[in-house]
HTML snippet that shows the backbone in 3Dmol.js (N, CA, C, O; Angstrom):
<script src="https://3Dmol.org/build/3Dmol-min.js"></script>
<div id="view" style="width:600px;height:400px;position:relative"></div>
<script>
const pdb = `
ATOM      1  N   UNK A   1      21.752 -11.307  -4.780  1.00  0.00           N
ATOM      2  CA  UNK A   1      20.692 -10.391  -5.172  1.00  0.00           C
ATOM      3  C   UNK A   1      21.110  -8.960  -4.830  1.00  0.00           C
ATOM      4  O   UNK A   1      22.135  -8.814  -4.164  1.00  0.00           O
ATOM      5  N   UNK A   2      20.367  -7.823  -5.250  1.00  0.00           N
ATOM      6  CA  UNK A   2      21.126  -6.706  -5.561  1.00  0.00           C
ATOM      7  C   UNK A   2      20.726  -6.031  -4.044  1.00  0.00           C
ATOM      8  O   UNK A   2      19.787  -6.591  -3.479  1.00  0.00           O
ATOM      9  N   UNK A   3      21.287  -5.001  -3.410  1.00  0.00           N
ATOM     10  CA  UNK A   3      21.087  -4.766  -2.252  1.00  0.00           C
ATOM     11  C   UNK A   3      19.836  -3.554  -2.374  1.00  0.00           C
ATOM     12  O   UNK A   3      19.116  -3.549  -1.376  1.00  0.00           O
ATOM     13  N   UNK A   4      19.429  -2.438  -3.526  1.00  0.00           N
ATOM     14  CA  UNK A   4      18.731  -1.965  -3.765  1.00  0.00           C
ATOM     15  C   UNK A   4      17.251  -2.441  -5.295  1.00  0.00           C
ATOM     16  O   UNK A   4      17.488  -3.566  -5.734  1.00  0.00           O
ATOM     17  N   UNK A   5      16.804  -2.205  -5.541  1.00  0.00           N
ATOM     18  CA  UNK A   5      16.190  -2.479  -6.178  1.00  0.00           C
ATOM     19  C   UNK A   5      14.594  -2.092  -6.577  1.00  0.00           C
ATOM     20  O   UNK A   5      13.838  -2.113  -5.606  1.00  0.00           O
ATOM     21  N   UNK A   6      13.992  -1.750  -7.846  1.00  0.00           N
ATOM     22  CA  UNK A   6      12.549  -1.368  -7.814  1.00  0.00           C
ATOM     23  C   UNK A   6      11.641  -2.640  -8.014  1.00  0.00           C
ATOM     24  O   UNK A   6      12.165  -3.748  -8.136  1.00  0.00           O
ATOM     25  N   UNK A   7      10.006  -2.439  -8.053  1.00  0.00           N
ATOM     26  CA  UNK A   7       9.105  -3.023  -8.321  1.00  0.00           C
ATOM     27  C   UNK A   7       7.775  -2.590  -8.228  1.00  0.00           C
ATOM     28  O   UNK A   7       7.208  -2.398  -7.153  1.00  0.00           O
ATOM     29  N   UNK A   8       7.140  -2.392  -9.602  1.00  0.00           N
ATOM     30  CA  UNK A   8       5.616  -2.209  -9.484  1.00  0.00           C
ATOM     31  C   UNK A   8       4.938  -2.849  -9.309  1.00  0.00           C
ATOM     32  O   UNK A   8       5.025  -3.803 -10.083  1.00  0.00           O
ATOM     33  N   UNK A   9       3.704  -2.962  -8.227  1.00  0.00           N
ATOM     34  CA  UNK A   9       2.537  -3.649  -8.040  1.00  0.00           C
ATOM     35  C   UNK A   9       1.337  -3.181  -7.875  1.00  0.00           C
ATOM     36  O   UNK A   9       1.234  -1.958  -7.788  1.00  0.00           O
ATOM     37  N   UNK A  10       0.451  -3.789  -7.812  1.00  0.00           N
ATOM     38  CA  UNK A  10      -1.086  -3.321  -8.048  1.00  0.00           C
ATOM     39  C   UNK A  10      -1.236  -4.385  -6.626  1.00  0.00           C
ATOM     40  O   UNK A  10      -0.627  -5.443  -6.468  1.00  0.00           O
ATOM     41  N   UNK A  11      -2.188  -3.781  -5.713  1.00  0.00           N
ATOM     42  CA  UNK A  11      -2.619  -4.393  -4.551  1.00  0.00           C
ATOM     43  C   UNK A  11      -4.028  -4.109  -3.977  1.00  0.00           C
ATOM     44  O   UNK A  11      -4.596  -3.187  -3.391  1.00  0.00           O
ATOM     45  N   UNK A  12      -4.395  -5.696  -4.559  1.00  0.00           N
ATOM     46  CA  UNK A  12      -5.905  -5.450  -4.330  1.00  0.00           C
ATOM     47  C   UNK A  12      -6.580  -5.291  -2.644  1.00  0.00           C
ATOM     48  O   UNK A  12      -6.291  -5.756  -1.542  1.00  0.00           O
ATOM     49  N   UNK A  13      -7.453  -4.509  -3.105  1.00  0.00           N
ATOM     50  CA  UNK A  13      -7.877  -4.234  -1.480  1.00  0.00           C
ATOM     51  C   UNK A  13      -9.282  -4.379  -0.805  1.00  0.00           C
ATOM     52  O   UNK A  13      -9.973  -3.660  -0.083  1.00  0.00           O
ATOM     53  N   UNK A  14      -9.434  -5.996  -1.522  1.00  0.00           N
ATOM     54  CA  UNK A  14     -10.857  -6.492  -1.104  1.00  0.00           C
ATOM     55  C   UNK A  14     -11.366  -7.177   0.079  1.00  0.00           C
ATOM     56  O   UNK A  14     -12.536  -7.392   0.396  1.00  0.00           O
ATOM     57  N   UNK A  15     -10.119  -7.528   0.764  1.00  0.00           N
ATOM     58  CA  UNK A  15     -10.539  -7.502   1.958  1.00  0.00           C
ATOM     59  C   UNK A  15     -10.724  -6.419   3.092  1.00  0.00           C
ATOM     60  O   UNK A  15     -11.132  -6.566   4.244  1.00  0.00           O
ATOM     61  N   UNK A  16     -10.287  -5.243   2.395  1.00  0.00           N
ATOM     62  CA  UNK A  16     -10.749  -4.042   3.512  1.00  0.00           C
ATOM     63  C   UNK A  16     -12.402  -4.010   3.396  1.00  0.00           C
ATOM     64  O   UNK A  16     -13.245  -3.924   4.288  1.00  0.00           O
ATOM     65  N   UNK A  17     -12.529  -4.101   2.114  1.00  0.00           N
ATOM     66  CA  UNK A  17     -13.955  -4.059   1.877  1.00  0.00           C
ATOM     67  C   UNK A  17     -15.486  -4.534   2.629  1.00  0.00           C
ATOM     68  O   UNK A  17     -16.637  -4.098   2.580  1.00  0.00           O
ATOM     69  N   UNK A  18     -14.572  -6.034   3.565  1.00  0.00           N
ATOM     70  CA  UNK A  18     -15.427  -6.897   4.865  1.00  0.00           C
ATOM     71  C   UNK A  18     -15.436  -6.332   5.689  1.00  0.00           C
ATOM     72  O   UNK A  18     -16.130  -6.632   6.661  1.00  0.00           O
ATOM     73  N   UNK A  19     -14.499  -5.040   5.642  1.00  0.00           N
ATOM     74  CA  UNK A  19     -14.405  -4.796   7.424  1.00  0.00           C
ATOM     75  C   UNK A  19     -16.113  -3.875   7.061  1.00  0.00           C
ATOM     76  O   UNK A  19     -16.818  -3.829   6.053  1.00  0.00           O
ATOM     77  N   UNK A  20     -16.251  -3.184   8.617  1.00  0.00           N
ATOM     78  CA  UNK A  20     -17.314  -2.733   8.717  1.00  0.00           C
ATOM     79  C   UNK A  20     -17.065  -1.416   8.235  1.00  0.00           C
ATOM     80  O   UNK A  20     -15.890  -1.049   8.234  1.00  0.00           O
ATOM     81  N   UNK A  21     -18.126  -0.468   7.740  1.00  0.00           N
ATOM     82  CA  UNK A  21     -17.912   0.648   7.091  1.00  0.00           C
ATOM     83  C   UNK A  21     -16.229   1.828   7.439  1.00  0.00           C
ATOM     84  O   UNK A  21     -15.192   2.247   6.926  1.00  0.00           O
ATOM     85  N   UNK A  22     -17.185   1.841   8.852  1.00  0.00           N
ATOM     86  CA  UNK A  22     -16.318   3.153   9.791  1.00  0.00           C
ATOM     87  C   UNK A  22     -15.063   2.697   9.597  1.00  0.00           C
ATOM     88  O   UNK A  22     -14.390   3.719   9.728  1.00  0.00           O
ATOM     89  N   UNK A  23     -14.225   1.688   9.337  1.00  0.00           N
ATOM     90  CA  UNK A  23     -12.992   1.259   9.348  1.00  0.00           C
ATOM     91  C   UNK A  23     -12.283   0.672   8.318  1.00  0.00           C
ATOM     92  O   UNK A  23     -11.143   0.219   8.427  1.00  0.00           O
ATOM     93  N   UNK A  24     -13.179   0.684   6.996  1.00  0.00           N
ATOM     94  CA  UNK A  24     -12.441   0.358   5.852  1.00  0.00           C
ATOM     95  C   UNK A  24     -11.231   1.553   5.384  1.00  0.00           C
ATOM     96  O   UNK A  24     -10.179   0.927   5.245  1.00  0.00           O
ATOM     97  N   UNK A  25     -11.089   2.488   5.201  1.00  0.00           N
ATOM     98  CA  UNK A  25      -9.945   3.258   4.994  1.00  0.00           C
ATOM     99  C   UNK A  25      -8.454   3.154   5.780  1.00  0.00           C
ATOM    100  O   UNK A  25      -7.345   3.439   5.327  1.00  0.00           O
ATOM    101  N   UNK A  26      -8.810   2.651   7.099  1.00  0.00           N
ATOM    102  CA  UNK A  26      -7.622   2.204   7.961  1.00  0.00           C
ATOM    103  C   UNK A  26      -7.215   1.169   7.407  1.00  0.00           C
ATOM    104  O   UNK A  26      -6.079   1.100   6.937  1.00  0.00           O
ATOM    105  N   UNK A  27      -8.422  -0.214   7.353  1.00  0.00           N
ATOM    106  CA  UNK A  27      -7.846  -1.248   7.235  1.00  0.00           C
ATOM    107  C   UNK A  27      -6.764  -1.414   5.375  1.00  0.00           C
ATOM    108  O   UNK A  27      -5.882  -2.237   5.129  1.00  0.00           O
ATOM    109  N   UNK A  28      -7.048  -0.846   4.894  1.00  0.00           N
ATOM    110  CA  UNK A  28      -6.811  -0.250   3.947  1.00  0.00           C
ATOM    111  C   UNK A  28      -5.537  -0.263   3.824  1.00  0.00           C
ATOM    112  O   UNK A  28      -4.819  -1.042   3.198  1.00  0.00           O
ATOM    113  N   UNK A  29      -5.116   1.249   4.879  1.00  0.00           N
ATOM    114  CA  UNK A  29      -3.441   1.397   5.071  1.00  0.00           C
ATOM    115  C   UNK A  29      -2.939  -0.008   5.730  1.00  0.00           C
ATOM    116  O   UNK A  29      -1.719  -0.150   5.644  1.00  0.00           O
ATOM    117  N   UNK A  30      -3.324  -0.597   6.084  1.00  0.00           N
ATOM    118  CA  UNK A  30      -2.837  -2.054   6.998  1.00  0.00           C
ATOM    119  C   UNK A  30      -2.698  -2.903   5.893  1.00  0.00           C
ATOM    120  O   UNK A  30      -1.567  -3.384   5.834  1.00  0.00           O
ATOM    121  N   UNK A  31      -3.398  -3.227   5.064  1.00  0.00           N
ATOM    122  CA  UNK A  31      -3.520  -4.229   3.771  1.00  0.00           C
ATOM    123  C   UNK A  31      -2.347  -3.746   3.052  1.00  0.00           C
ATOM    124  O   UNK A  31      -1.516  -4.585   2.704  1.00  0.00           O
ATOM    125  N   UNK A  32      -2.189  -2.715   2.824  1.00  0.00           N
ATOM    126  CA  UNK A  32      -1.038  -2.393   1.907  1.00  0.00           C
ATOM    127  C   UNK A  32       0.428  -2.355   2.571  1.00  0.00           C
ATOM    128  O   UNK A  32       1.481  -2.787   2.102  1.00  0.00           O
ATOM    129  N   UNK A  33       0.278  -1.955   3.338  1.00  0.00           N
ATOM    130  CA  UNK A  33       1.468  -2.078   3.957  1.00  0.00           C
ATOM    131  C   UNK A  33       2.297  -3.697   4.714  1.00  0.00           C
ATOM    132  O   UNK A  33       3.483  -4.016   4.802  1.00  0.00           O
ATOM    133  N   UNK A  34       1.086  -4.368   5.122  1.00  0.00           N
ATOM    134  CA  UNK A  34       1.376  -6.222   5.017  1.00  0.00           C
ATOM    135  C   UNK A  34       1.496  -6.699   4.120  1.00  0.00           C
ATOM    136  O   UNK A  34       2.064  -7.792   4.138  1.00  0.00           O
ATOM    137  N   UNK A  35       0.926  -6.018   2.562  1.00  0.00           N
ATOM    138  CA  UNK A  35       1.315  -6.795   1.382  1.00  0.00           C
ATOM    139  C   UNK A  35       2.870  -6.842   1.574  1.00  0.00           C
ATOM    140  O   UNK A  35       3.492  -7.889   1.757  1.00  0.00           O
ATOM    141  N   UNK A  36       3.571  -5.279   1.496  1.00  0.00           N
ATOM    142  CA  UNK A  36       4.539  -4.768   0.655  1.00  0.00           C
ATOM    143  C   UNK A  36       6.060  -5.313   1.469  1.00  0.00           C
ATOM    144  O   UNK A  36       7.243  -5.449   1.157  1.00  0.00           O
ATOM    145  N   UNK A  37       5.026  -5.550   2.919  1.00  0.00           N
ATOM    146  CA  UNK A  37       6.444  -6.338   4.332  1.00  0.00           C
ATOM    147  C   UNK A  37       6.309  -8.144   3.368  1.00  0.00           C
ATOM    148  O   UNK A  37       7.295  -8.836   3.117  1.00  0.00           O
ATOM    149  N   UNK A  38       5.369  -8.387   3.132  1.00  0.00           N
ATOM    150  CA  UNK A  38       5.433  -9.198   2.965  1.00  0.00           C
ATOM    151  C   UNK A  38       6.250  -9.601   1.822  1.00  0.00           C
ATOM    152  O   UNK A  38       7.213 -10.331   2.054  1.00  0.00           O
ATOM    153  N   UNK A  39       6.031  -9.269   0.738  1.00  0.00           N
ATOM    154  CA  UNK A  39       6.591  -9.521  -1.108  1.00  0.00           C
ATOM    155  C   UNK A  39       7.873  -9.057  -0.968  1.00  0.00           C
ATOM    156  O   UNK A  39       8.736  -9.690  -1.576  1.00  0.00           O
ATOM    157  N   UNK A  40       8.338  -7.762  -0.079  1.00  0.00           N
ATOM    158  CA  UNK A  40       9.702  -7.530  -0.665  1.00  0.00           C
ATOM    159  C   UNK A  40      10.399  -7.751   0.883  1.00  0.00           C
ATOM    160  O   UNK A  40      11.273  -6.978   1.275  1.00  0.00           O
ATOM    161  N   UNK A  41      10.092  -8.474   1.411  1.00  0.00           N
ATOM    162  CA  UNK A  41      10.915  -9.397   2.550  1.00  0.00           C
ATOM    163  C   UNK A  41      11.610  -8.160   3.426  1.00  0.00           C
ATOM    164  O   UNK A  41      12.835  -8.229   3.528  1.00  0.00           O
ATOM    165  N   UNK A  42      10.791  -6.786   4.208  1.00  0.00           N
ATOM    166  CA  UNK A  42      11.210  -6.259   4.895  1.00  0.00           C
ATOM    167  C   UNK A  42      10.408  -5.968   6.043  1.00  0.00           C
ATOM    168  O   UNK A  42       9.188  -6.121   5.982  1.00  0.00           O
ATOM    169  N   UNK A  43      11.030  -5.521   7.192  1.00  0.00           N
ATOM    170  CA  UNK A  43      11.082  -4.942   8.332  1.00  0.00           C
ATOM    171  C   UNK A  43       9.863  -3.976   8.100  1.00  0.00           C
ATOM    172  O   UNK A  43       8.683  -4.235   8.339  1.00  0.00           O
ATOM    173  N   UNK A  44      10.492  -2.562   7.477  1.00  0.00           N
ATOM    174  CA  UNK A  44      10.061  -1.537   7.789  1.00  0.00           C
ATOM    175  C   UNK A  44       9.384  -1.026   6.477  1.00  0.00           C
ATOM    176  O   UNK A  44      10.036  -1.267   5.461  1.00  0.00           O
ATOM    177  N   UNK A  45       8.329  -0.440   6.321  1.00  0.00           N
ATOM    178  CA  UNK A  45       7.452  -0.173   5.389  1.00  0.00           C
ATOM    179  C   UNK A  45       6.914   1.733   5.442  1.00  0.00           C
ATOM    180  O   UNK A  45       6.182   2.249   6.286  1.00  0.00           O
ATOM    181  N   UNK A  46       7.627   2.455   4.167  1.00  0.00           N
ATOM    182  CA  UNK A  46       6.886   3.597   4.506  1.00  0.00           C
ATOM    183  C   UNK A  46       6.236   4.086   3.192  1.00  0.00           C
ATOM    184  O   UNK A  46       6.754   3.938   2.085  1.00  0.00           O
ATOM    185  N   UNK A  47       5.144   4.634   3.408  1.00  0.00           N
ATOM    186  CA  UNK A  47       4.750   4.997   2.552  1.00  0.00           C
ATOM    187  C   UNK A  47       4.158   6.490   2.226  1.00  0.00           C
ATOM    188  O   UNK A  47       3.870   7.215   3.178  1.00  0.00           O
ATOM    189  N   UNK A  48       3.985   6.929   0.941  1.00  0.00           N
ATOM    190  CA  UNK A  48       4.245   8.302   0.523  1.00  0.00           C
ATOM    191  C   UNK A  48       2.687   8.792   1.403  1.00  0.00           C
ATOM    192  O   UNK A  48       1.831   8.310   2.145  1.00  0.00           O
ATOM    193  N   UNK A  49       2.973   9.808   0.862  1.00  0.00           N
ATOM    194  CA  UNK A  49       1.488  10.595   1.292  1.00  0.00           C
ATOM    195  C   UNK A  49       0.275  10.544   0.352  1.00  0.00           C
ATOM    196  O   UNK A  49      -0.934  10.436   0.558  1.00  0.00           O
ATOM    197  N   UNK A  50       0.934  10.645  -0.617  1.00  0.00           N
ATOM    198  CA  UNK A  50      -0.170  10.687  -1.909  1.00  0.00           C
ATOM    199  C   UNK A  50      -0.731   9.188  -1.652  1.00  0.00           C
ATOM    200  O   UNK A  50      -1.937   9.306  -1.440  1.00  0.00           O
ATOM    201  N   UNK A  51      -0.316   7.713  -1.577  1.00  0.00           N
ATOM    202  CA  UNK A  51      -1.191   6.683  -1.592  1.00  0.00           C
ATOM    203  C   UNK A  51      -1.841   6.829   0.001  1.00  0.00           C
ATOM    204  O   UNK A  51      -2.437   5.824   0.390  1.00  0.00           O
ATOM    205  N   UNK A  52      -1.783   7.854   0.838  1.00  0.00           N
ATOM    206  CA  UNK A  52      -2.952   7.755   1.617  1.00  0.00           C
ATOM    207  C   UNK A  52      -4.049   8.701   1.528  1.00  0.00           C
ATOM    208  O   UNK A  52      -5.179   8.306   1.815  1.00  0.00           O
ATOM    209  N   UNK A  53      -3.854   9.905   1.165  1.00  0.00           N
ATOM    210  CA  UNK A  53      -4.891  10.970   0.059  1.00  0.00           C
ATOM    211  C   UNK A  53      -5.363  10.136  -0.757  1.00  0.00           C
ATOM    212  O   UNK A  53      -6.449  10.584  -1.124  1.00  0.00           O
ATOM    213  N   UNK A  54      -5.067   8.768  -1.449  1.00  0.00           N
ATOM    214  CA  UNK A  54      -5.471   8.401  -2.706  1.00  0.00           C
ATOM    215  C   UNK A  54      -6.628   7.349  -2.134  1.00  0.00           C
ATOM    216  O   UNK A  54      -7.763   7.129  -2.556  1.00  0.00           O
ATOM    217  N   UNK A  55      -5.973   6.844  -1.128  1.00  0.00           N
ATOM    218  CA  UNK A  55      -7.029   5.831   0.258  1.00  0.00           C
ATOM    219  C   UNK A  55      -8.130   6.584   0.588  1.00  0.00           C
ATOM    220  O   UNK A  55      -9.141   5.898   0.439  1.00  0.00           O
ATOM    221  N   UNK A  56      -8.385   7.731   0.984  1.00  0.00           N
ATOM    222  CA  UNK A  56      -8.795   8.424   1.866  1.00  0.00           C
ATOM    223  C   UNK A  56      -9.872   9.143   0.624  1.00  0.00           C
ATOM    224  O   UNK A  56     -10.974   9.483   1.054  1.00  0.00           O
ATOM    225  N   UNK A  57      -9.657   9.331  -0.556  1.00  0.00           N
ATOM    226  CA  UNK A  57      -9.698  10.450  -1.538  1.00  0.00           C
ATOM    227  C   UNK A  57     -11.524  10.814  -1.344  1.00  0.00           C
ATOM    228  O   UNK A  57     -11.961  11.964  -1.310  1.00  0.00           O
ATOM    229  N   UNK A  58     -12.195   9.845  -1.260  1.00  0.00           N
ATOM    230  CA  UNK A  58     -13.910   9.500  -1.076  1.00  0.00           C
ATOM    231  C   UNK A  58     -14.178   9.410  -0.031  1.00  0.00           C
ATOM    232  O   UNK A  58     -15.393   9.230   0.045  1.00  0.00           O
ATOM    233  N   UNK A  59     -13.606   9.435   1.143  1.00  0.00           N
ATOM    234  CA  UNK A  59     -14.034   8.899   2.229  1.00  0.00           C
ATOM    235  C   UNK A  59     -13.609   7.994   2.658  1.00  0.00           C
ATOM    236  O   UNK A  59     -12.767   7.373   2.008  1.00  0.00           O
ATOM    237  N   UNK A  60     -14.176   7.382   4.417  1.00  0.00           N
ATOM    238  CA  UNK A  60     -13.649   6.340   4.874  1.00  0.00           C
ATOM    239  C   UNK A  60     -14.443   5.252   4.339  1.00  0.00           C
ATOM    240  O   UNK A  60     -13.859   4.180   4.178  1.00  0.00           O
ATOM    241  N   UNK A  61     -15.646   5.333   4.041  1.00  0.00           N
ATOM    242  CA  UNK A  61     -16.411   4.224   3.425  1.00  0.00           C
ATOM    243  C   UNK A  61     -16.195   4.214   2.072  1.00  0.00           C
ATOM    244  O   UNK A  61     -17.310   4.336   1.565  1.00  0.00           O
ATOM    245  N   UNK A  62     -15.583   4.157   1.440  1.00  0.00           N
ATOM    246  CA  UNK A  62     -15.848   4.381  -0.097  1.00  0.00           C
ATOM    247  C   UNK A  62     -14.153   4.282  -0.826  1.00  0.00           C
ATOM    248  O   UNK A  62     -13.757   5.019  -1.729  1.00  0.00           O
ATOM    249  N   UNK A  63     -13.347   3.189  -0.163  1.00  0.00           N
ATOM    250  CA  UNK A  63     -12.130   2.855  -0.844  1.00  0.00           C
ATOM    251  C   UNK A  63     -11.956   2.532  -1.912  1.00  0.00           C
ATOM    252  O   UNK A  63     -13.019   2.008  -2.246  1.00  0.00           O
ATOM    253  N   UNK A  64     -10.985   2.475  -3.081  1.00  0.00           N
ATOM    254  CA  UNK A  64     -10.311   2.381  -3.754  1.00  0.00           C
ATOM    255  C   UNK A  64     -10.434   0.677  -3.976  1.00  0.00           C
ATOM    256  O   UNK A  64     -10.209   0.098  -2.913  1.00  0.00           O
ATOM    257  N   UNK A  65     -10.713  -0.176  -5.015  1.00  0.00           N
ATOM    258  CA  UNK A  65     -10.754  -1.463  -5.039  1.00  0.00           C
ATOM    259  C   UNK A  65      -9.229  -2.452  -5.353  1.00  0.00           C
ATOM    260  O   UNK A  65      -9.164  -3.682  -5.354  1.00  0.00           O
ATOM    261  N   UNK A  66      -8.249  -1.600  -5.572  1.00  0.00           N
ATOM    262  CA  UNK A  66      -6.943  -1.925  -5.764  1.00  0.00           C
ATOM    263  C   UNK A  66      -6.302  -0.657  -6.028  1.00  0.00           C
ATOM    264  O   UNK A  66      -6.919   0.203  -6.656  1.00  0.00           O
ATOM    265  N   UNK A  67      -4.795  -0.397  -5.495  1.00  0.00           N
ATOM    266  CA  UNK A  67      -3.846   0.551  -5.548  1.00  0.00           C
ATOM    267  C   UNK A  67      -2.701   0.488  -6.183  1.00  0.00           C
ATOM    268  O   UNK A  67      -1.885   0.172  -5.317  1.00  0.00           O
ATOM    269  N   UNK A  68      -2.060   0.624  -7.377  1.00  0.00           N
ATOM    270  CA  UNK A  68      -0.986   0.751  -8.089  1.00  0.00           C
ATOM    271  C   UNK A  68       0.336   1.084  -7.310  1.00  0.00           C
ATOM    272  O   UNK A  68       0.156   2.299  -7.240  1.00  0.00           O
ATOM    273  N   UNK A  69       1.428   0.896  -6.732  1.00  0.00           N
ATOM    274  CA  UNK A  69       2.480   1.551  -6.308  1.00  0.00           C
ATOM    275  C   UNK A  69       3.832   1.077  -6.758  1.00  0.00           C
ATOM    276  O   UNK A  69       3.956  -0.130  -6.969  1.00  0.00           O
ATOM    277  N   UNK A  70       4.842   1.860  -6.928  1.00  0.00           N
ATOM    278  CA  UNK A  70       6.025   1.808  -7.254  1.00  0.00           C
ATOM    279  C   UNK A  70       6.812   1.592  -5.605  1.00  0.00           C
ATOM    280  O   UNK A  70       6.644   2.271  -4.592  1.00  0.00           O
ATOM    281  N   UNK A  71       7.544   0.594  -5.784  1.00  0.00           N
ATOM    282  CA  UNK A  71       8.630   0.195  -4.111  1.00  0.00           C
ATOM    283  C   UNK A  71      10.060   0.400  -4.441  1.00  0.00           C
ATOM    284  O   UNK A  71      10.654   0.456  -5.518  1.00  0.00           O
ATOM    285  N   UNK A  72      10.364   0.478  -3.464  1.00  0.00           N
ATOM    286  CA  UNK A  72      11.689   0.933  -3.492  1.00  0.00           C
ATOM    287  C   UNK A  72      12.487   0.335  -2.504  1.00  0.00           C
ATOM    288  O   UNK A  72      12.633   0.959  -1.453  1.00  0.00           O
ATOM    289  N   UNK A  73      13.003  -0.699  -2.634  1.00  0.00           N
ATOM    290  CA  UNK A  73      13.586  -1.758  -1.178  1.00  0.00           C
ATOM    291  C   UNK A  73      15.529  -0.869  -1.485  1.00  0.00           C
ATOM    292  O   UNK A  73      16.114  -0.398  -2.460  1.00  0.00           O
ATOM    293  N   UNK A  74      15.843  -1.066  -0.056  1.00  0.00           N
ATOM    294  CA  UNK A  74      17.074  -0.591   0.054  1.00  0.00           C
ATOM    295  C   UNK A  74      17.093  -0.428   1.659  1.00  0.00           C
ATOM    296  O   UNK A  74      16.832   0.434   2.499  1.00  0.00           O
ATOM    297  N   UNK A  75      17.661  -2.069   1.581  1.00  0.00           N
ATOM    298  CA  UNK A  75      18.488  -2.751   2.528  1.00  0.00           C
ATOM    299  C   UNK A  75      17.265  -3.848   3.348  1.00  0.00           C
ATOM    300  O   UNK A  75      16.910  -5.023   3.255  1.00  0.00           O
ATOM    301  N   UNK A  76      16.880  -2.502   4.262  1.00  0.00           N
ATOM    302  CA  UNK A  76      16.201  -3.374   5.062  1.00  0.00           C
ATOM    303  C   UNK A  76      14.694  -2.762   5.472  1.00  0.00           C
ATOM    304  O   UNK A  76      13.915  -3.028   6.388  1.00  0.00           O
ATOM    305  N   UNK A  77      14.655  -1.735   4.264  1.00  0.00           N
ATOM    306  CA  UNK A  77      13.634  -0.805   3.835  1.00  0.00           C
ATOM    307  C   UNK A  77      12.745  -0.624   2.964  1.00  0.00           C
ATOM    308  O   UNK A  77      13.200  -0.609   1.821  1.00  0.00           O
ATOM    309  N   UNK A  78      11.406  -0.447   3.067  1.00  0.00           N
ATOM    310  CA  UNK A  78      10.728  -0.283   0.863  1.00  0.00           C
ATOM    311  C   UNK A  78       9.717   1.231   1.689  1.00  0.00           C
ATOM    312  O   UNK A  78       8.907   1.545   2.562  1.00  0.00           O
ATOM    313  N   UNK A  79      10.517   1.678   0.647  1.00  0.00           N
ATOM    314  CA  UNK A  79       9.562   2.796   0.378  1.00  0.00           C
ATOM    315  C   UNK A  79       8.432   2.921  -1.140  1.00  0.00           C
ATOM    316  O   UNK A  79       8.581   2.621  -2.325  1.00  0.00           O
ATOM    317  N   UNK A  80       7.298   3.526  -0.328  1.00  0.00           N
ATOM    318  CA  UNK A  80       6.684   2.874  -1.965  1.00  0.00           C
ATOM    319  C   UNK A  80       5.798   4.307  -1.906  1.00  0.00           C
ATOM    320  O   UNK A  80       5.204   4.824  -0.961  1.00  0.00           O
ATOM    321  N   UNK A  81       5.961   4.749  -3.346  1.00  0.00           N
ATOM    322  CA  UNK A  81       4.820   5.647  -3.916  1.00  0.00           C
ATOM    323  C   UNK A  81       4.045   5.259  -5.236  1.00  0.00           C
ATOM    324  O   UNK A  81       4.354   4.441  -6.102  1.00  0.00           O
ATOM    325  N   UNK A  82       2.810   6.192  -5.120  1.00  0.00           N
ATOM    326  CA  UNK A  82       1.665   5.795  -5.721  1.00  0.00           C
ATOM    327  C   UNK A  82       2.275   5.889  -7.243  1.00  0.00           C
ATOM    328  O   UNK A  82       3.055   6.778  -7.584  1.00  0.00           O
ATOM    329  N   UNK A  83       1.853   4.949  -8.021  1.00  0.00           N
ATOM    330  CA  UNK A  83       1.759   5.267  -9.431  1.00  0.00           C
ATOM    331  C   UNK A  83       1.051   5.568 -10.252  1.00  0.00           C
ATOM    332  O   UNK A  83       0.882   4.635 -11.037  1.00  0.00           O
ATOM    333  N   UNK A  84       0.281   6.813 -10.606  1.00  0.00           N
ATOM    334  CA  UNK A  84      -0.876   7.080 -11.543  1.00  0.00           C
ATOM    335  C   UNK A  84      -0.566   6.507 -12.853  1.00  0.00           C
ATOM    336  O   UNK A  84       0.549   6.414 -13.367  1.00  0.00           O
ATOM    337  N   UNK A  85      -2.155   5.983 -13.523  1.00  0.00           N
ATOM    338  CA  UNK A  85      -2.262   5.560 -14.756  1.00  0.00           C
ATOM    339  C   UNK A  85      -2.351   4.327 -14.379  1.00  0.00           C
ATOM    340  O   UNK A  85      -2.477   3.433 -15.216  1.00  0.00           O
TER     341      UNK A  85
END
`;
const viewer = $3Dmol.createViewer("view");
viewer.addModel(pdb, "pdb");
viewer.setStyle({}, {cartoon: {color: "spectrum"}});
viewer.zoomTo();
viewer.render();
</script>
């Protein structure tokens, strides 16, 4: 398999939605970032700024019901930014 590589996903974020108000926007960044360790089999997970402005965009109560992002694995790394549209 190739040592770099892309992938778009959409990552739904309905279980932030259980947590209690004050803490859905955190749990949020946590959901996405366990998806993305999880699917593209890495360590370390970073992510842009814009998908946490995009988390954040309404408030802490008032998330986003799924997030679009483009990843970027290379090595033992995924970097992932938001994808509009």
């Amino acid at each position: 398999m190739a040592e770099e590589y892309e992938r778009i996903y959409i990552i739904p974020l309905r279980k932030a939605k259980r947590k209690e108000r004050s803490r859905r926007a955190d749990a949020a960044i946590k959901i996405i970032k366990e998806f993305l360790r999880r699917h593209m089999k890495v360590e370390e997970v970073k992510l842009d700024n814009k998908i946490n402005e995009f988390v954040w965009e309404r408030g802490k109560h008032k998330i986003p019901s799924k997030v679009k992002v483009k990843v970027r694995k290379r090595k033992n790394l995924a970097e992932a930014n938001l994808l509009e549209g």
